[in-house]
C-alpha positions, 0 to 999 in steps of 0.5 A: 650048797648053792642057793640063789636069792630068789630062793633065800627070798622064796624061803624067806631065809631073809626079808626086809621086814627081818621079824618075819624071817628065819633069821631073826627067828634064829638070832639069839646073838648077844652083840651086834658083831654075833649078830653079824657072823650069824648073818654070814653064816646063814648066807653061806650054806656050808658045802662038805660034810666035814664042815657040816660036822665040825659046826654041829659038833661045835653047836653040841659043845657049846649046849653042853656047857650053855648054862655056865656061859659067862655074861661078861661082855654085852654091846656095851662092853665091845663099843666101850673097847672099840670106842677107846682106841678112836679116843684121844687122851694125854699121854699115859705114863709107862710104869706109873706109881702112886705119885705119877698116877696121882699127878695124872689124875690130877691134871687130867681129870676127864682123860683119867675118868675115860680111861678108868670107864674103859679099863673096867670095860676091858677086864670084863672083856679078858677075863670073859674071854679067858673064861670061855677058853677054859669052858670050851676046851676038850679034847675031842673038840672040832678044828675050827673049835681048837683053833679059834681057842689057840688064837684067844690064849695066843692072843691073851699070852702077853703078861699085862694081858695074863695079869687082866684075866686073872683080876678079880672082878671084886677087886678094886684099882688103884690109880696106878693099876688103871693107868698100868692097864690103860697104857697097855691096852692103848699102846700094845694091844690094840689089833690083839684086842680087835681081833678078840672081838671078832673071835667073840663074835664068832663064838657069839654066832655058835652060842645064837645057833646054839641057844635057837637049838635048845629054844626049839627043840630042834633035832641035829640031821643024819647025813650019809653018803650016797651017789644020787640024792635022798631025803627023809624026814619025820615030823617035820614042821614049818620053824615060823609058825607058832602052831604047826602040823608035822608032816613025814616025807621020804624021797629016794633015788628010786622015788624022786619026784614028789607032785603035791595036790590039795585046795588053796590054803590047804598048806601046800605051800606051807610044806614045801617051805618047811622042806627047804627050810629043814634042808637049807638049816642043815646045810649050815651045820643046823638042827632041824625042825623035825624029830628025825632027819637023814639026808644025803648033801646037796650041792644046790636048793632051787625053788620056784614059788613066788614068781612075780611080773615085771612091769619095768621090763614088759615081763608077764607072769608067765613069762618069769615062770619059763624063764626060771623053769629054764634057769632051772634045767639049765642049773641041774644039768650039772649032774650035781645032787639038787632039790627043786621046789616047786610051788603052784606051776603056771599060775600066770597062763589058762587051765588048759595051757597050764595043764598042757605046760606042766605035763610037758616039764613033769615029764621031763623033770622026772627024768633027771635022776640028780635031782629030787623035786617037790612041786605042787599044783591046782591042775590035779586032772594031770595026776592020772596020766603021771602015773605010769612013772614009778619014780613020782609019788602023790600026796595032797592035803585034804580038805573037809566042807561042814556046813559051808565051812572049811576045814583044814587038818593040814594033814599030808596023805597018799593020792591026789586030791580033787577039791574044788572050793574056790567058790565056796570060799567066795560064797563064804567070803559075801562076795557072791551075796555082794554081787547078787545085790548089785 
């Protein structure tokens, strides 16, 4: 599923501030190189819906046995094995016995004590690896599952390699056995090791998602197969808020268009990230946070909501908001199944130019079947004259006044909403008593 940076920036997938962002939200990788293919997987949203599948059910396998997966390797154990092979150290003896291993130590005690350091580093890292084939395998598992295994065991097969997953990790070294396992490892499986790493930082991305999964009771998405796009969702809610309202939204071929009304921090904006949000989580194979999701796949996810001047180029407000209305068009004229998101249309013009705006590309947008779109506004006077479409649909959000204070149920209803209340947040705010006294 494509979508472009401004949207991951819009849905704030990412952000240079990384606490803020879904990502972080989501990162519950053990290692920095976990860390790193969840990153890649989240900026890749997967295109087919047997990839789709295969990473679900990859993340299913992997809550099933969750509670019995192994600590053995942390940042420390993969910089200890990394760090080892960049080391320089005295040539250490094939074969060593109890009297050349001695002799070893002996005359080369600090290279002996690094290796020592970096063997028991090693054996936590081989006998967690041969641990986690041995947990994952079943019969029914994903191709990418199995094949990622059958590297590991392939990779583990050499009979040094055989012989450090099976040691006890209670069992004591010998001197000899250190530098046994020391000359291999340093002479013999370095790129096998190195490729050990990379595999665990793959798994460690699935057990992140995983883990995120169980953390937030998400809810694993239902896609089905169909010529034009479709979307429901039930109580459906924003993953970065700690206390969120759900929301129940359906769009279909028939009903495509969605136009969102309600006052400023009514939670518009709110519920148009949560939508993108849930769809771009389940483009990555993800749960969703909601109760229930079906949905068809999408080939892209466009959003439109915060559009910004650019002051370097001579480019107003409005004139970023065309050209990415444009791109826009341009984008789903493919034919390809898209959902656009769109956030408070011309902000950056007039009252009646941004009415007469936003009509003209309602009016249009409405017409491309491909596609379904959410788009909210503070112009809910056009609401009327778009009701002759049957495809578009009304929500708001409503807003109560008790004395002069706001209240918001963030509560998604049926129709178009006509609250005012700028000035009375003004008012609410001092600003109007501030100014009567100047």
């Amino acid at each position: 599923m494509q979508a472009d940076k401004t949207t991951i920036n819009d849905l704030s997938i990412f952000q240079r501030d990384e606490e803020l962002s879904v990502f972080h939200h989501f990162n519950f990788a053990r290692t920095i190189g976990g860390k790193d293919w969840l990153r890649s997987l989240f900026s890749t949203p997967l295109d087919t819906l047997t990839d789709i599948n295969d990473t679900q059910r990859i993340i299913k396998r992997i809550i099933a046995c969750h509670k019995q997966w192994p600590e053995g390797i942390t940042n420390g154990t993969i910089m200890v094995v990394e760090k080892f092979f960049e080391n320089q150290v005295a040539d250490i003896p094939v074969n060593a016995n109890a009297v050349t291993a001695a002799l070893y130590k002996l005359s080369n005690g600090p290279d002996y004590s690094l290796i020592r350091y970096s063997v028991k580093h090693f054996l936590d890292f081989v006998r967690t690896m041969h641990q986690l084939v041995t947990l994952l395998k079943a019969n029914d598992n994903p191709k990418p599952l199995v094949t990622m295994l059958q590297k590991i065991e392939l990779l583990l097969g050499k009979p040094v390699a055989v012989k450090m997953a099976e040691w006890p990790a209670d069992k004591k070294l010998s001197i000899a056995d250190v530098l046994h396992f020391g000359q291999f490892v340093k002479r013999h499986f370095r790129h096998e090791m190195l490729d050990l790493v990379d595999l665990y930082s793959q798994l460690d991305a699935y057990y992140s998602m995983a883990t995120a999964h169980m953390q937030y009771q998400l809810a694993f998405p239902e896609f089905i197969e169909s010529a034009q796009p479709a979307f429901e969702v039930k109580e459906l809610y924003h993953p970065l808020l700690s206390t969120p309202v759900a929301y129940d939204i359906a769009l279909s071929p028939e009903q495509n268009f969605l136009f969102l009304t309600g006052a400023n921090m009514a939670g518009k904006s709110t519920f148009i990230k949560a939508v993108g949000v849930s769809v771009f989580l389940a483009h990555l194979g993800m749960g969703v946070p909601a109760n229930y999701m079906k949905l068809s796949l999408f080939d892209g996810l466009l959003s439109n909501i915060q559009v910004e001047d650019n002051i370097i180029k001579g480019e107003s407000f409005f004139f970023n908001e065309v050209q990415r209305i444009r791109k826009t068009i341009d984008k789903i004229s493919d034919g390809k199944k898209w959902l656009i998101l769109i956030d408070e249309l011309f902000k950056g013009t007039n009252v009646q130019d941004a009415m007469k705006c936003s009509t003209t590309v309602i009016e249009g947008l409405r017409k491309m079947k491909n596609a379904q779109f959410i788009l909210s506004t503070h112009l809910y006077e056009i609401g009327d004259s778009l009701k002759q479409y049957p495809n578009i649909i009304f929500r708001y959000f409503e807003t109560e006044v008790n004395d002069d204070q706001l209240v918001f149920s963030y509560h998604l209803k049926e129709g178009i909403s006509n609250d005012r209340l700028g000035y009375l947040i003004l008012k609410r705010e001092g600003v109007v008593n501030m100014l009567e006294k100047l």
